[in-house]
N, C-alpha and C positions, 0 to 999 in steps of 0.2 A: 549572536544567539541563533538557533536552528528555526527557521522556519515552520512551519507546521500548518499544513492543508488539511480543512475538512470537507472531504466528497458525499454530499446527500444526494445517495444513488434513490433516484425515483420510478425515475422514466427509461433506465437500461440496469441492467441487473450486474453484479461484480467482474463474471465473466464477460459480458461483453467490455466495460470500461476501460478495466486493471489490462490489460494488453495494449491499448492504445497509450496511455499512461507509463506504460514500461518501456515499451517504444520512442516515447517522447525523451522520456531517462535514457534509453541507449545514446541517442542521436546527439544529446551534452556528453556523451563521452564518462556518462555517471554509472558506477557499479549500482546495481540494485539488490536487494536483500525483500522479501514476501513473508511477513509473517503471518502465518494461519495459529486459530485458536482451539481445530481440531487435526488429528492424524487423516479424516476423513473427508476435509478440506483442503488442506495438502493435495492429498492423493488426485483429487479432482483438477486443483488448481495444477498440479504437474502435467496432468493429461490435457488441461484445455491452452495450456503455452504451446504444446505440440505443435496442436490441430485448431487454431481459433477462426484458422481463415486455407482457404483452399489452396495459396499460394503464399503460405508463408508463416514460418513460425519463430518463437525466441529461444533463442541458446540459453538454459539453465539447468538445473540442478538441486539437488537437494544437499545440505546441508553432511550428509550422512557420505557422500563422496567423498574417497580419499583426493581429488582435483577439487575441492571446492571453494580454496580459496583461490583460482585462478578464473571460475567462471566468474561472466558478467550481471549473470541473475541467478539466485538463490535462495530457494525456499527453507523456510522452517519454521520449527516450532518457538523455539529457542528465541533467549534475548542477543545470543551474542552476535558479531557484525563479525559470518564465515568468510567472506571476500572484501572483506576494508572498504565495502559499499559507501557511498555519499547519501544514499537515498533511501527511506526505510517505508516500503507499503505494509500498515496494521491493517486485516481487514479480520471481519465479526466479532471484535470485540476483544479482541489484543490488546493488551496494557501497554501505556506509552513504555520505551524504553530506559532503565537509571542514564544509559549513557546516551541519551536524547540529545545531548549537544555534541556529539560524536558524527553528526549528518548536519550535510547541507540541509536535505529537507525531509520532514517525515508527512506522510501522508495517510491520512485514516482516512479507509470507505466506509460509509457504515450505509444501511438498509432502512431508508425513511419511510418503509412502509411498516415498521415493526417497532412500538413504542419502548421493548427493551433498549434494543440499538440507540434509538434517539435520545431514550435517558443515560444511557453508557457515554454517547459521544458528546453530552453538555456536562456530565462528570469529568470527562477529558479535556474538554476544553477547557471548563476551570481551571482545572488541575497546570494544563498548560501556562494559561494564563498566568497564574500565580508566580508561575517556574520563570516567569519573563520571555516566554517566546513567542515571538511573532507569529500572529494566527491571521488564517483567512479562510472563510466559509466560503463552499463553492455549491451552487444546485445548477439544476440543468432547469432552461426554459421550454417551452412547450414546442420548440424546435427540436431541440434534443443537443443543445448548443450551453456549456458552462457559463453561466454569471457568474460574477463574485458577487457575493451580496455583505461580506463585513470583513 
């Protein structure tokens, strides 16, 4: 069964985390796939892969490139999986995917400061849950350092 991470972003905001997080996916040698729930989240999420850090950034793409299934990271909107990625980041509220056992691992960030987000991702987890996938809840401690907490 697919694994499935939930990130309760508190204390760093989507763009600071999801880079480091994609990062950790390159370095397994795991294709990644981003999916955003707007055209206007995309957009942003493409521009801050660029620029997230002053010496250095991740090779991706959008979904809409004729090369896209050769890149290593790949934005969309979409459910489908453009570069045969292992790893699937849902973030604002992107519906898990039908072919959810199709990845090693999917990983929802959601916004624990925002009571929709927090009801969407106990919807999700359920929903998970039920599907038989191994879940783990992740928040950050007041270092700024991931617990698991379940």
């Amino acid at each position: 069964m697919t694994e499935i991470l939930f990130y309760h972003l508190q204390r760093q905001p989507l763009e600071k985390v999801l880079p480091s997080l994609v990062e950790r996916s390159l370095a397994r040698d795991w294709r990644v796939v981003i999916q955003a729930s707007s055209e206007e989240r995309l957009q942003a999420l493409d521009d801050q892969l660029w620029t997230y850090t002053d010496d250095s950034f991740l090779p991706h793409g959008t979904d809409r490139e004729p090369d896209a299934a050769g890149l290593p990271v790949v934005l969309t909107l979409a459910e489908a999986n453009p570069n045969a990625a292992a790893i699937r980041f849902l973030v604002e509220g992107s519906p898990l995917p039908a072919d959810a056992q199709g990845y090693e691992r999917l990983c929802i960030l959601f916004d624990g400061t925002d009571q929709e987000s927090l009801l969407l991702a106990r919807a999700q987890w359920k929903q998970a849950k039920e599907a038989g996938h191994v879940l783990a809840y992740w928040q950050q401690d007041d270092d700024g350092r991931w617990q698991k907490k379940a």
